[in-house]
gemmi code that builds the backbone of each chain (N, CA, C; Angstrom):
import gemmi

chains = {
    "A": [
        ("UNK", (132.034, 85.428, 99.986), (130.743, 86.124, 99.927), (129.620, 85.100, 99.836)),
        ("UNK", (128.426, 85.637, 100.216), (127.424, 84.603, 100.222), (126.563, 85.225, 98.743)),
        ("UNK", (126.495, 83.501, 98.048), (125.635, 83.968, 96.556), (123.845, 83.252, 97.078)),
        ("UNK", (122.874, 84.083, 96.720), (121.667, 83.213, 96.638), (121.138, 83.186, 95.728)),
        ("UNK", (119.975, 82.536, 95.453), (119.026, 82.037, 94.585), (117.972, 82.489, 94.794)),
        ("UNK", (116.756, 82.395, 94.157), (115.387, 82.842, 94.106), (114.273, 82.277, 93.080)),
        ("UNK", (113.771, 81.759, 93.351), (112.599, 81.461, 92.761), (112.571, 80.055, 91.849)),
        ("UNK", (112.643, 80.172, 90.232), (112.998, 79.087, 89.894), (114.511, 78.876, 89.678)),
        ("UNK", (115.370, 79.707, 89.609), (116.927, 79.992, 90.405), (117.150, 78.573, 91.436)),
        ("UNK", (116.559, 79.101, 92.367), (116.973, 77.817, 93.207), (116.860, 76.364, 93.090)),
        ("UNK", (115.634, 76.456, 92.471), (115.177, 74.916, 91.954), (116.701, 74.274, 90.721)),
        ("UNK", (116.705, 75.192, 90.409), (117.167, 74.720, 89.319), (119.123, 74.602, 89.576)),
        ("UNK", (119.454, 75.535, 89.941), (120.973, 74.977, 91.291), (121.069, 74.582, 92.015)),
        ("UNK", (119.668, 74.279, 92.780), (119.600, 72.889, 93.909), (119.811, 73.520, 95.130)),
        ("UNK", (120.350, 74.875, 95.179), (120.460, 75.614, 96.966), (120.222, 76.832, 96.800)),
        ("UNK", (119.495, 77.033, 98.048), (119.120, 78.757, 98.346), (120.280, 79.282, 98.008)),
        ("UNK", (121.067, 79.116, 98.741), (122.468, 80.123, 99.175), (123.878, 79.239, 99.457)),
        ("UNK", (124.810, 79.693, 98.858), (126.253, 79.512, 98.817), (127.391, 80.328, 99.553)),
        ("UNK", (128.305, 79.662, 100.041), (129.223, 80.315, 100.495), (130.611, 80.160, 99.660)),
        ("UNK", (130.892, 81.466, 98.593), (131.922, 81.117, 97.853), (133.113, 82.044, 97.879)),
        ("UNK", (134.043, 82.088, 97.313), (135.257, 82.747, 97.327), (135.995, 82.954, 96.223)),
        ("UNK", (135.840, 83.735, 95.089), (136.012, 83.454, 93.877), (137.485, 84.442, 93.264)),
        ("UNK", (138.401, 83.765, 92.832), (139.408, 84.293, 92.629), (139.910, 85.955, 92.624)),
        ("UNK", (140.391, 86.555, 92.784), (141.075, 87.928, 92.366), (140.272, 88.366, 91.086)),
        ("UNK", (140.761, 87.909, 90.298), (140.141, 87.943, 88.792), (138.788, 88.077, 88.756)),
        ("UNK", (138.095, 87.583, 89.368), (136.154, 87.905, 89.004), (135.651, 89.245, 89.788)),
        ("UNK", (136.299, 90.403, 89.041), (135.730, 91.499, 90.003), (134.085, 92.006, 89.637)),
        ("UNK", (133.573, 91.804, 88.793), (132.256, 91.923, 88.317), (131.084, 91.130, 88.692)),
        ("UNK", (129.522, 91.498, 88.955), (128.860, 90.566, 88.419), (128.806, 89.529, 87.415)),
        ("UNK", (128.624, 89.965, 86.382), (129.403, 88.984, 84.834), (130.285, 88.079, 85.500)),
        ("UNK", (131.536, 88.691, 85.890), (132.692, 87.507, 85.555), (132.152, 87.077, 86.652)),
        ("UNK", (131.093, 86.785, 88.077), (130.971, 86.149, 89.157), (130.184, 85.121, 88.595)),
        ("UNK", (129.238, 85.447, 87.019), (128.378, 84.433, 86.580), (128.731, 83.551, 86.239)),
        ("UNK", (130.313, 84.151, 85.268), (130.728, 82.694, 84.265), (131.658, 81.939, 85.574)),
        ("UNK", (132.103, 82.366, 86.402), (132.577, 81.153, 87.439), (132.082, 80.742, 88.134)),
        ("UNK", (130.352, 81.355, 88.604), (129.529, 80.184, 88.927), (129.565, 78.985, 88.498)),
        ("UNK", (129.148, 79.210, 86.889), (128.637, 78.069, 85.837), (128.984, 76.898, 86.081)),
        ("UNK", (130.586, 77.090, 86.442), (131.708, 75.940, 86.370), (131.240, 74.933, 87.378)),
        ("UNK", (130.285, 75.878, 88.427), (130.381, 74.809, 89.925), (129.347, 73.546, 89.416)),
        ("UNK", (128.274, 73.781, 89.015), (127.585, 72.211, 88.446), (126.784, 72.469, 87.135)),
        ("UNK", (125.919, 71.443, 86.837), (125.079, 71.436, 85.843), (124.136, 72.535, 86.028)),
        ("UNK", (123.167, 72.479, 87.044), (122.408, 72.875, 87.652), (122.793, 74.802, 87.660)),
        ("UNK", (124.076, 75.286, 87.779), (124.478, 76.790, 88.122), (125.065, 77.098, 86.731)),
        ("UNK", (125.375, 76.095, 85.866), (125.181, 76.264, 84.610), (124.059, 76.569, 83.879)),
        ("UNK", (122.838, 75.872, 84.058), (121.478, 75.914, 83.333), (121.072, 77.309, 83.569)),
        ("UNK", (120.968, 77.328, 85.551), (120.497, 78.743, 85.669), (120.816, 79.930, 84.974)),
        ("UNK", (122.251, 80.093, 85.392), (123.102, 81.270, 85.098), (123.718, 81.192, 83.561)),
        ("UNK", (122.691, 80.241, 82.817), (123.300, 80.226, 81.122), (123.197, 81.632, 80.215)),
        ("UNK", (123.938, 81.699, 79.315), (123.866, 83.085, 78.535), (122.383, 83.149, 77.823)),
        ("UNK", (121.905, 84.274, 78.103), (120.560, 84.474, 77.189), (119.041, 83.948, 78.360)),
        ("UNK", (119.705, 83.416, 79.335), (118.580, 83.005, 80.483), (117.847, 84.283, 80.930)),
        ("UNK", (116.806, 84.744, 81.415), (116.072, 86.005, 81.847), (116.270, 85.735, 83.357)),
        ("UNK", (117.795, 86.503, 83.620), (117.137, 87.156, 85.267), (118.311, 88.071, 85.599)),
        ("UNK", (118.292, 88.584, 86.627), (118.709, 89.724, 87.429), (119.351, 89.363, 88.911)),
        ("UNK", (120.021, 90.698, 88.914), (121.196, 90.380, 90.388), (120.748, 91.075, 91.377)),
        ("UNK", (121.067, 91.334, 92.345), (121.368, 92.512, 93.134), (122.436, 92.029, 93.716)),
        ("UNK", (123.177, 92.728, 94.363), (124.336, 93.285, 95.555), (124.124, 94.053, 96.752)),
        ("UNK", (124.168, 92.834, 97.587), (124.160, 93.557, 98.781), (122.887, 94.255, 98.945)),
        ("UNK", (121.934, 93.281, 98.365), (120.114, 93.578, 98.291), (119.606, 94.782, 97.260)),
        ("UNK", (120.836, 95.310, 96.501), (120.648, 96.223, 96.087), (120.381, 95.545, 94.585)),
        ("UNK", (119.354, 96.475, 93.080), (119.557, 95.695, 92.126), (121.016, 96.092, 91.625)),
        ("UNK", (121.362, 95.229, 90.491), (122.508, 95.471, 90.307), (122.712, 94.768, 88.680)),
        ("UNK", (123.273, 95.882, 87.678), (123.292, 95.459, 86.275), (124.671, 94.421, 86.383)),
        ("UNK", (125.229, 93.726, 85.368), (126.044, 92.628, 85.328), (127.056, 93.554, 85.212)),
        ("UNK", (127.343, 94.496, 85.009), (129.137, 95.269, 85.181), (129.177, 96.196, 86.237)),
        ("UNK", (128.371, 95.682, 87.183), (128.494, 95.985, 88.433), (129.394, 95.417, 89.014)),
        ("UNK", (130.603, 96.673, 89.506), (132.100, 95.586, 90.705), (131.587, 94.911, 91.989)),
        ("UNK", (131.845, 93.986, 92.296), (131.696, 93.462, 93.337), (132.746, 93.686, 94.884)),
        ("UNK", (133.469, 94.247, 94.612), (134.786, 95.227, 95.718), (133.608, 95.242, 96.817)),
        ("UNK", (134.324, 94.104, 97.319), (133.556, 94.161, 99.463), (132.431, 93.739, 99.187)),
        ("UNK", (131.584, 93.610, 98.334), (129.603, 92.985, 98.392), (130.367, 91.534, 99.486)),
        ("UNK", (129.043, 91.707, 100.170), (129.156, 90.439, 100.966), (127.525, 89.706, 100.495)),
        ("UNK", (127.071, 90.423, 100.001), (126.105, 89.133, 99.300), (125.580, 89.377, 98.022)),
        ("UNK", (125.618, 88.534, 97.091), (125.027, 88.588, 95.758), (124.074, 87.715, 95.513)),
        ("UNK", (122.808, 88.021, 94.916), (121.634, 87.484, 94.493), (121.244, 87.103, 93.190)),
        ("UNK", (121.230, 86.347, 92.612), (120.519, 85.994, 91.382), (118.768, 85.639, 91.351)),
        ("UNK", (118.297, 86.372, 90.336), (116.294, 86.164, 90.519), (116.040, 86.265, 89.369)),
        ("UNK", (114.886, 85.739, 89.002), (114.080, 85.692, 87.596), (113.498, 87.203, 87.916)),
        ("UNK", (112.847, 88.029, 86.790), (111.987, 88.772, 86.536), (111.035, 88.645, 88.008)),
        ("UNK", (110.924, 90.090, 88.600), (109.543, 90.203, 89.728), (108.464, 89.865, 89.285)),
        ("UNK", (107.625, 89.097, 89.968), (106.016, 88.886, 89.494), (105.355, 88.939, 90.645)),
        ("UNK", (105.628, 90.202, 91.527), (105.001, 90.308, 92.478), (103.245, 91.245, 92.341)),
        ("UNK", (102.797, 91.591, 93.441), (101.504, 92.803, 92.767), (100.313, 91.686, 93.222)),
    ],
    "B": [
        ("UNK", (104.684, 107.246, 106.636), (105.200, 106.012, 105.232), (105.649, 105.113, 106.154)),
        ("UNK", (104.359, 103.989, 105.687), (104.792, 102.976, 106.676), (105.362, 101.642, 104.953)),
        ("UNK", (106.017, 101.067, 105.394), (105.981, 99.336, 104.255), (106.290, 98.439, 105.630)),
        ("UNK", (104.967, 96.880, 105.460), (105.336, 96.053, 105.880), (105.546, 95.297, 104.767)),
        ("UNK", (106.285, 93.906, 104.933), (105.604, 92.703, 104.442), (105.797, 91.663, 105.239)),
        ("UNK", (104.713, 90.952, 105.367), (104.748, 89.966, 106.329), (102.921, 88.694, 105.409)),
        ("UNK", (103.064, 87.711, 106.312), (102.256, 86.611, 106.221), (101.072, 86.603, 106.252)),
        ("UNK", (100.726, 87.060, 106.954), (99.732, 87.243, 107.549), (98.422, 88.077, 107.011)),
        ("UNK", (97.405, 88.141, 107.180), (96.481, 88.598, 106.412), (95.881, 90.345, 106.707)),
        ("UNK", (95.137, 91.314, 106.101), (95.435, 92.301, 106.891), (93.947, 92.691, 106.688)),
        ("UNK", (93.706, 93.441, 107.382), (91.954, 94.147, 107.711), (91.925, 95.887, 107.293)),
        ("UNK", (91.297, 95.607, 105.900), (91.742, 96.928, 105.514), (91.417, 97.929, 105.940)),
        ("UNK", (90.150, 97.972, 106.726), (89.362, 99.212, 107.356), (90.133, 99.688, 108.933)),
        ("UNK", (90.850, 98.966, 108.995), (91.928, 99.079, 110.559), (92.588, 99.561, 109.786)),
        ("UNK", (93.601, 98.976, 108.858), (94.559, 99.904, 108.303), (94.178, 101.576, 108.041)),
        ("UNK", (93.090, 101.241, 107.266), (92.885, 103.016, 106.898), (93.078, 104.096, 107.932)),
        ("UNK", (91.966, 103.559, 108.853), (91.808, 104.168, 110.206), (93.354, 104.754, 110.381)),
        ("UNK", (93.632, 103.760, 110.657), (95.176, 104.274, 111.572), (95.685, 105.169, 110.686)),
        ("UNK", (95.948, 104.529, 109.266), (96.418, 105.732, 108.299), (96.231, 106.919, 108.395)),
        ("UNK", (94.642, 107.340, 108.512), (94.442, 108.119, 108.731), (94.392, 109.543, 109.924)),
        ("UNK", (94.114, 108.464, 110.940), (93.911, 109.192, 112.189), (94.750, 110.047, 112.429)),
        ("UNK", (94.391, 110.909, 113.115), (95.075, 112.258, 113.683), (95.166, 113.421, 112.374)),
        ("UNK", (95.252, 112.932, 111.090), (95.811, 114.073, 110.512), (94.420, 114.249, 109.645)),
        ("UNK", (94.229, 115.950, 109.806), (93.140, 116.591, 108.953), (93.085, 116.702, 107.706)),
        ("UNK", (94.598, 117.339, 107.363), (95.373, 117.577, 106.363), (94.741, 116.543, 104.859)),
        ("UNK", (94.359, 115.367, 105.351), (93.928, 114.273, 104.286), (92.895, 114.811, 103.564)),
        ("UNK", (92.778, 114.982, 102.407), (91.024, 115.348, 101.540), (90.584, 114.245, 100.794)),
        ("UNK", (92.001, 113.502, 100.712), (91.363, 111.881, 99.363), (92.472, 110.967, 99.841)),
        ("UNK", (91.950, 109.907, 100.264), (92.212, 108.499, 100.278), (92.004, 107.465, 98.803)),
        ("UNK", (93.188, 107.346, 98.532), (92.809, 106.020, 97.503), (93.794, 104.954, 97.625)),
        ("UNK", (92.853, 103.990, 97.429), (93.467, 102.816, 98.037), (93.328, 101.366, 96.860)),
        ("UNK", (94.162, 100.719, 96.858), (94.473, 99.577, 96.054), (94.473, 98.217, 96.484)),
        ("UNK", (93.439, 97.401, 96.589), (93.660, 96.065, 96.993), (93.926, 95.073, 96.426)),
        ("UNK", (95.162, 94.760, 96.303), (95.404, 93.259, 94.971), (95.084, 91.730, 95.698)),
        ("UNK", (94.401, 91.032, 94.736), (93.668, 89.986, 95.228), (94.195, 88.921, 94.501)),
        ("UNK", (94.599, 87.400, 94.411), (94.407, 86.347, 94.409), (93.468, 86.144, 93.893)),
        ("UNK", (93.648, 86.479, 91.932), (92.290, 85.819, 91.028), (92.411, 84.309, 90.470)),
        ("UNK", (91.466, 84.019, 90.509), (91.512, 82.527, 89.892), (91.371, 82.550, 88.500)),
        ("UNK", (92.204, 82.144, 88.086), (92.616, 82.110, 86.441), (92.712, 81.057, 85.464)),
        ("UNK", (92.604, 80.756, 84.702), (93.011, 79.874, 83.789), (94.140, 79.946, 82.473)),
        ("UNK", (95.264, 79.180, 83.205), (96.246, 79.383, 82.557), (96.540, 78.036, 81.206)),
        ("UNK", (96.904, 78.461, 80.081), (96.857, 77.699, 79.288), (98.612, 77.050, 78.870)),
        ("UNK", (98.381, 75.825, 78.977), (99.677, 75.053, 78.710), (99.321, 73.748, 77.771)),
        ("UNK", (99.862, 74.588, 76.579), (99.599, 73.279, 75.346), (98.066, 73.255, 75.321)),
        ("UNK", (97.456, 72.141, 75.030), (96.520, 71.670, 74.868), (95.480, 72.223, 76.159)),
        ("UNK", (96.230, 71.861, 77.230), (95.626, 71.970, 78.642), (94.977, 73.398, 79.212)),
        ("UNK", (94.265, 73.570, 79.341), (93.975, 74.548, 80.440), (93.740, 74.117, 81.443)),
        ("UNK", (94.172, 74.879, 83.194), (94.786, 74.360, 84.087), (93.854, 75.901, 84.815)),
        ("UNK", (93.418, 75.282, 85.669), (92.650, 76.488, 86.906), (93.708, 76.704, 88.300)),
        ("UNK", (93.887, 78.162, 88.614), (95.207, 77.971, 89.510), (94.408, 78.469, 90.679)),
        ("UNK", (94.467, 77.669, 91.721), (93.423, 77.336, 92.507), (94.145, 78.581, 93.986)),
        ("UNK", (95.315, 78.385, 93.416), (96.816, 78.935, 94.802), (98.033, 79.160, 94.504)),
        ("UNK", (98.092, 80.230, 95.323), (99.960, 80.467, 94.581), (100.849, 81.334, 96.185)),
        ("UNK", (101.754, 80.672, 95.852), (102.915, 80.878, 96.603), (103.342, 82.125, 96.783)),
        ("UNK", (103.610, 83.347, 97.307), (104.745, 84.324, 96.857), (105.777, 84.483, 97.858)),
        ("UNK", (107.508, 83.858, 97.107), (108.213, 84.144, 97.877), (108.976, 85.318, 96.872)),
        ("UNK", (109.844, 85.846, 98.414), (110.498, 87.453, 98.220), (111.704, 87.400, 98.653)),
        ("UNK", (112.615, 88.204, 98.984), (113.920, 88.481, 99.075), (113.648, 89.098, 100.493)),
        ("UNK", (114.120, 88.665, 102.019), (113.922, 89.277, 103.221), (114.990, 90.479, 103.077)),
        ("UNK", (114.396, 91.838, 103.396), (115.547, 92.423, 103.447), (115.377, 93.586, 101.853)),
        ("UNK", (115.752, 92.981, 100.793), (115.710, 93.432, 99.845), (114.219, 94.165, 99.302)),
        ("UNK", (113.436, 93.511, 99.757), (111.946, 93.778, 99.738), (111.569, 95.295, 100.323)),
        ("UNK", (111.815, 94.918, 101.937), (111.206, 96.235, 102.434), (112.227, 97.734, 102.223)),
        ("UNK", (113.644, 97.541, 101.685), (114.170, 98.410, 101.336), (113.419, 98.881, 99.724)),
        ("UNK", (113.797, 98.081, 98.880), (112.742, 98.226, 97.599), (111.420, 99.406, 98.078)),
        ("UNK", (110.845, 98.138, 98.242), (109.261, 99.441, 98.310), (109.492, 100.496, 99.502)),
        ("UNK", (110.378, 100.875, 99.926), (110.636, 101.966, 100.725), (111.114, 103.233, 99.910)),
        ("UNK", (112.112, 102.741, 98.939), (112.519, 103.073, 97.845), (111.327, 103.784, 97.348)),
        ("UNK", (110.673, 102.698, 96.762), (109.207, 103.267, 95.974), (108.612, 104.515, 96.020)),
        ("UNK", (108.206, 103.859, 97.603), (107.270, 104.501, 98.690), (107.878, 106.426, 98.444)),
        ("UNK", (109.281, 106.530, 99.119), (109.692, 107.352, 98.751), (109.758, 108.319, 97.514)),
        ("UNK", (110.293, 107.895, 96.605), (109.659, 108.167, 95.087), (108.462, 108.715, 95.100)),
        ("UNK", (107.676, 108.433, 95.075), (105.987, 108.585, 95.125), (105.982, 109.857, 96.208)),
        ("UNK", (106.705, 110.434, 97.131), (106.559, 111.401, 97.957), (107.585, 112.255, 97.719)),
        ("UNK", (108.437, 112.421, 96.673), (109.134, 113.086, 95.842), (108.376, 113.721, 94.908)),
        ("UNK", (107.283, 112.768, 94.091), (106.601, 113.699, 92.995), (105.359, 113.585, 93.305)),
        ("UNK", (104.580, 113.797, 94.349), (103.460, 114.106, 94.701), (103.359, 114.685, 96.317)),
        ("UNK", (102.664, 115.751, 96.306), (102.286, 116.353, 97.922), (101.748, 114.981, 98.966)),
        ("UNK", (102.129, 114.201, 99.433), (101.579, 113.290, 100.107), (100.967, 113.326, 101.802)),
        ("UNK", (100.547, 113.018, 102.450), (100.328, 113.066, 103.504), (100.387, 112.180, 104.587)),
        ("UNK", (100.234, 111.007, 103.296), (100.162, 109.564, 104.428), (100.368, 108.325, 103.058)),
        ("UNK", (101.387, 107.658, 103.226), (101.706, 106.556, 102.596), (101.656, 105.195, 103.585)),
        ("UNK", (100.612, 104.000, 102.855), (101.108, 102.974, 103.415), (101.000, 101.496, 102.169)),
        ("UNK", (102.223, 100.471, 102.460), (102.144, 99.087, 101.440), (102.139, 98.162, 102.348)),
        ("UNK", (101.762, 97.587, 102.197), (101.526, 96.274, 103.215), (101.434, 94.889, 101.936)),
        ("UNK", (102.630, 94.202, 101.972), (102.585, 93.019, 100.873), (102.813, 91.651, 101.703)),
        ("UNK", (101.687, 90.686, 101.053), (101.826, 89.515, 101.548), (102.528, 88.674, 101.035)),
        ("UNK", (103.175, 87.497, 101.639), (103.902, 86.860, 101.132), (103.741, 85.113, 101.647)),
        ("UNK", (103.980, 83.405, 101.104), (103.553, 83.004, 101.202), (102.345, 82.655, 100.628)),
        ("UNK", (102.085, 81.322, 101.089), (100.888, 80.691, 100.679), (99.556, 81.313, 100.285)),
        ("UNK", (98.674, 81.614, 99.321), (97.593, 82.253, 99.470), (96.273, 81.492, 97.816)),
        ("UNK", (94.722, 81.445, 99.064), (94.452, 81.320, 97.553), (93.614, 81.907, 96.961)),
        ("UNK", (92.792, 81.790, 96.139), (91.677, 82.781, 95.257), (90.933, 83.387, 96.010)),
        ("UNK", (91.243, 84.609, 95.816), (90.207, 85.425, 96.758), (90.853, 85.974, 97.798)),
        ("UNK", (92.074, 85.736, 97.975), (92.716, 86.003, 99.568), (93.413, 87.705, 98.572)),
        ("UNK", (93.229, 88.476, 99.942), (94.263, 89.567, 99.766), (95.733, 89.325, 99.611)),
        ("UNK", (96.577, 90.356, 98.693), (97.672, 89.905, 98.126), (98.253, 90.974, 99.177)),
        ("UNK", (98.218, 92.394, 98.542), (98.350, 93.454, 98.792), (97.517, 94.634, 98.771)),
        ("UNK", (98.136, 95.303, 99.911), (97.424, 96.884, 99.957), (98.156, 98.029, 99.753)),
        ("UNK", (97.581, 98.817, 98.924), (98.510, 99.984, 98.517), (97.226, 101.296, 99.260)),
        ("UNK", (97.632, 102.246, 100.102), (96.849, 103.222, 100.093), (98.068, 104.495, 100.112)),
        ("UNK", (97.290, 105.784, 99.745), (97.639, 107.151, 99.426), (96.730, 108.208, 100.248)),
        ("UNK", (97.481, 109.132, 101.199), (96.311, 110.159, 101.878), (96.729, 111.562, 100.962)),
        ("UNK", (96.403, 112.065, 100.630), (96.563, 113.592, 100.330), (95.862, 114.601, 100.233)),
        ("UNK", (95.949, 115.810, 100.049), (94.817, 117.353, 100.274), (93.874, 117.055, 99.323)),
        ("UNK", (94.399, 116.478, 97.924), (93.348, 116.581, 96.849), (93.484, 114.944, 96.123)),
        ("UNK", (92.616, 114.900, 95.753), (92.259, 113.710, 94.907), (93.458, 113.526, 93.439)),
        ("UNK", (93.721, 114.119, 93.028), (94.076, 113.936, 91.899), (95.638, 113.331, 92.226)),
        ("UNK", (96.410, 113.899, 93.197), (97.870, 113.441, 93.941), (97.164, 112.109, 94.003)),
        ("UNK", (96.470, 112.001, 95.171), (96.505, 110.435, 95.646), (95.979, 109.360, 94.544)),
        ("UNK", (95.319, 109.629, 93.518), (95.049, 108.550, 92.428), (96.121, 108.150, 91.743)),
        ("UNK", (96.683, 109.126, 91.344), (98.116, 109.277, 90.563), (99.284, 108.452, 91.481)),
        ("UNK", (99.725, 108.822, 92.590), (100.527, 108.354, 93.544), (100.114, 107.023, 93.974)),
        ("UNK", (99.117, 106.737, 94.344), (98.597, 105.282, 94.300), (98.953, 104.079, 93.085)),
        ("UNK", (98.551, 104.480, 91.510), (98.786, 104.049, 90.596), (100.409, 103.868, 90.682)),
        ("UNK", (101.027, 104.750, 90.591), (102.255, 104.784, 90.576), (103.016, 103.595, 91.811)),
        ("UNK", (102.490, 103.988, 92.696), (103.378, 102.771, 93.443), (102.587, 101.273, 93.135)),
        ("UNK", (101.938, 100.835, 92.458), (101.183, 99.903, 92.272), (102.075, 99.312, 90.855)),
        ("UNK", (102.257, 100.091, 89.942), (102.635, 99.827, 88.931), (104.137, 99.604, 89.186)),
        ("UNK", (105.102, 100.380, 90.401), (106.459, 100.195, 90.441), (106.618, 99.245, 91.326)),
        ("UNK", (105.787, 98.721, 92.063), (106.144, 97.391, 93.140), (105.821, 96.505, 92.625)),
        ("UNK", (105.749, 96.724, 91.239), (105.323, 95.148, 90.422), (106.515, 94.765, 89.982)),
        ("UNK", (107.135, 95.932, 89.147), (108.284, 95.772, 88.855), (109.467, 95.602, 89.407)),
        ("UNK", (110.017, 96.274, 90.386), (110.960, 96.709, 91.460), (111.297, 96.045, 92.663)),
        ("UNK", (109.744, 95.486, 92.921), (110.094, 94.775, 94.330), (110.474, 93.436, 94.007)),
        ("UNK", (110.920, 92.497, 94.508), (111.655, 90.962, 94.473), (110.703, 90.252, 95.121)),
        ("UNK", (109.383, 89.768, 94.382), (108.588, 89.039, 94.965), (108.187, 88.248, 93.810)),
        ("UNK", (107.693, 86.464, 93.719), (108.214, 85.574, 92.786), (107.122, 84.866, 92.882)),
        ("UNK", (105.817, 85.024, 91.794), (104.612, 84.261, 92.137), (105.086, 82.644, 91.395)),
        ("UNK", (104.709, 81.577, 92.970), (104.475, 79.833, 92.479), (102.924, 79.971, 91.938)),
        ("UNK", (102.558, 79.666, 91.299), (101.236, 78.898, 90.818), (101.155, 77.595, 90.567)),
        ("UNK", (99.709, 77.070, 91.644), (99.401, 75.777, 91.816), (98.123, 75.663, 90.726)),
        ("UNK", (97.870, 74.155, 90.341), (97.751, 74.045, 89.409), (97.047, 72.674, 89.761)),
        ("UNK", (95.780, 72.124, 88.768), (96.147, 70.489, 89.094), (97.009, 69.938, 88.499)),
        ("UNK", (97.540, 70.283, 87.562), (98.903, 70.134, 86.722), (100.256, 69.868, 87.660)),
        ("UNK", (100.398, 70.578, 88.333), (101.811, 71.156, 89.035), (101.916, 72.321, 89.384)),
        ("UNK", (102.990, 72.765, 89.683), (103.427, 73.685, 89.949), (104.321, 74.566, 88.656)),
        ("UNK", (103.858, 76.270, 88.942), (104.368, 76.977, 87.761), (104.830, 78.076, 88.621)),
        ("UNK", (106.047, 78.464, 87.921), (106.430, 79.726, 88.280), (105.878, 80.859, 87.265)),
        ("UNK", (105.176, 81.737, 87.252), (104.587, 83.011, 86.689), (105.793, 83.755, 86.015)),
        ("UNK", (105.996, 84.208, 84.958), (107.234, 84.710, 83.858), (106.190, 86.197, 84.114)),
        ("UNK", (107.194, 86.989, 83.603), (106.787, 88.482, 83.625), (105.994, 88.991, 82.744)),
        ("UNK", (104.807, 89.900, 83.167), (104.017, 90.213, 82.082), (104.585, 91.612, 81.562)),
        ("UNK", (104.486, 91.439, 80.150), (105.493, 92.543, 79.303), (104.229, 93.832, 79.766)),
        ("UNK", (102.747, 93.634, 80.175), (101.913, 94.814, 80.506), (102.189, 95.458, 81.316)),
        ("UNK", (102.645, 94.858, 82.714), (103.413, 95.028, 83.733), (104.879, 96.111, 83.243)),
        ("UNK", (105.578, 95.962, 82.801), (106.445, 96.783, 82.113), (105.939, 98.026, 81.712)),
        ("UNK", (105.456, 98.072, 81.122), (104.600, 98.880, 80.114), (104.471, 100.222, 80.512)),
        ("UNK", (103.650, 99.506, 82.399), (102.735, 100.704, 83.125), (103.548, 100.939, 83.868)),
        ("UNK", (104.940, 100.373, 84.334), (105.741, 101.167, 84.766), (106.836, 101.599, 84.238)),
        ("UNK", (106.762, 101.559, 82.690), (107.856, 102.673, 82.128), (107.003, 103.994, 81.898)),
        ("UNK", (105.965, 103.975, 81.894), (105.041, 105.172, 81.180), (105.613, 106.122, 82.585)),
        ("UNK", (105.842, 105.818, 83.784), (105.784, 106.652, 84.687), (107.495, 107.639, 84.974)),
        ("UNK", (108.428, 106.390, 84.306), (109.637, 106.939, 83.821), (109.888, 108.173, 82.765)),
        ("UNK", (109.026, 108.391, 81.893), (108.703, 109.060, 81.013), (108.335, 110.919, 81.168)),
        ("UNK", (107.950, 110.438, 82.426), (107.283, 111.433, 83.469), (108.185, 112.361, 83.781)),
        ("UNK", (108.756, 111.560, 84.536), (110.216, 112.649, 85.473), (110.698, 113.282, 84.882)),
    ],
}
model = gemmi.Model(1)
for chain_id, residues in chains.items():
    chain = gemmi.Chain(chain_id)
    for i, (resn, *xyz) in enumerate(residues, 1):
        res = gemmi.Residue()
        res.name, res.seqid = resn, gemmi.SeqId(i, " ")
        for name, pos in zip(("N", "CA", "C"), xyz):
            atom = gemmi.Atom()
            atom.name, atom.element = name, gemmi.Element(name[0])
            atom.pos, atom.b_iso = gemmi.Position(*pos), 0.0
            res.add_atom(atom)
        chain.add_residue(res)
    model.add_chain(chain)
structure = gemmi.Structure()
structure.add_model(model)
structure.setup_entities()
C-alpha cells in the first residue's frame, strides 16, 4: 500500500509517500503506526505516541481502529488549518 | 454545487454571475471571501510579521471533503445554488484564499448555510497553512476557535 505524509509530517520523515507492505499482523491504522515507527528516526518522531495528527484511508478520514483490509492508500496529517 | 480547488486566483463577480444565472428561484446570495491577513505572530521574545503563506492540501481528498460539506449544507437547508472555490499554494497578504457562496429563496437559509460550510471546511477539509516569516518558516497548529464554530453546528442536527 502506498503511506503519505502531509505537511509538517513530511518534513519530519523526510518523504511525501512510501511504498510499504506490512506484515499480516498490522490490520489497523494503530498497528500500521507502531510499524511505521520502526522504519527511521524521522517516522518515529512523526508518528510518536501523544503527537497531534490524523489519518485517512483511501482519502477518506479515518480514526486509528480503523481496519485497513484492501486500503491501497493511507495518509498521515497534522490538524487542518485550512479557511 | 459546484467545489473547485485549484491555484489560481478567482474573480468573484464572474463567479456570482454564473452562480447565479438562469435561476430566479434565488432571493439571497451570501457570500464569504477568506483573505490572506497579515499578522503578527509571536515566538518567544520575537514578534515576526507573516508576509506569505503556503497552502498545501491532499489532491483528491480535498475535493471529495468539501463535496461532502457542500452536500451537508443542502441536506439542512433549502438551497438553490452552492459554490467553494479554495486556493491552494503560494499566496500573500491580501490575496484571496477562498470563496464560499450560498443562493437561496430567503435570506436566513443562505446566511446560515454559508456560515456553516465556512466553519466545516476549516475543519474537515485537508488543507495545511506554511507561514513565511522573516524568521522562517512555520507551520500554523489548529485554532481551538476553529473547533468551537464547528462543533456548535454538530449540536444542531
Amino acid at each position: 500500500m502506498k503511506v503519505r505524509y502531509f505537511a509538517w509530517m513530511k518534513r519530519t520523515v523526510g518523504l511525501p509517500e512510501e511504498e510499504v507492505s506490512p506484515p499480516a499482523d498490522v490490520t489497523t491504522v494503530g498497528d500500521l503506526i507502531v510499524w511505521l515507527r520502526a522504519r527511521s528516526p524521522g517516522h518515529a518522531e512523526a508518528l510518536a505516541e501523544g503527537a497531534a495528527f490524523g489519518a485517512a484511508v483511501d482519502q477518506r478520514t479515518a480514526t486509528f481502529d480503523v481496519k485497513l483490509a484492501g486500503a491501497r492508500e493511507v495518509a498521515f496529517f497534522p490538524p487542518f488549518t485550512g479557511g | 454545487m459546484t467545489v473547485r480547488v485549484q491555484e489560481a486566483d478567482f474573480d468573484v463577480g464572474a463567479e456570482l454571475g454564473h452562480l447565479t444565472d438562469g435561476n430566479k428561484r434565488i432571493g439571497g446570495l451570501a457570500v464569504f471571501v477568506g483573505l490572506v491577513r497579515e499578522m503578527h505572530v509571536r515566538e518567544g521574545y520575537h514578534r515576526d510579521k507573516v508576509d506569505a503563506l503556503t497552502l498545501e492540501h491532499y489532491p483528491g481528498m480535498t475535493e471529495t471533503a468539501l463535496r461532502e460539506i457542500e452536500a451537508e449544507a443542502n441536506r439542512r437547508w433549502p438551497l438553490e445554488a452552492t459554490l467553494i472555490v479554495h486556493r491552494y499554494g503560494r499566496m500573500e497578504a491580501g490575496e484571496r484564499i477562498v470563496l464560499v457562496a450560498v443562493g437561496s429563496p430567503h435570506r436566513e437559509a443562505a446566511f446560515e448555510a454559508c456560515e456553516f460550510l465556512v466553519d466545516w471546511l476549516k475543519t474537515k477539509a485537508p488543507f495545511w497553512k506554511l507561514e513565511e516569516t522573516p524568521a522562517g518558516e512555520k507551520w500554523v497548529g489548529a485554532y481551538e476557535g476553529d473547533d468551537a464554530a464547528a462543533e456548535r453546528w454538530e449540536k444542531k442536527s
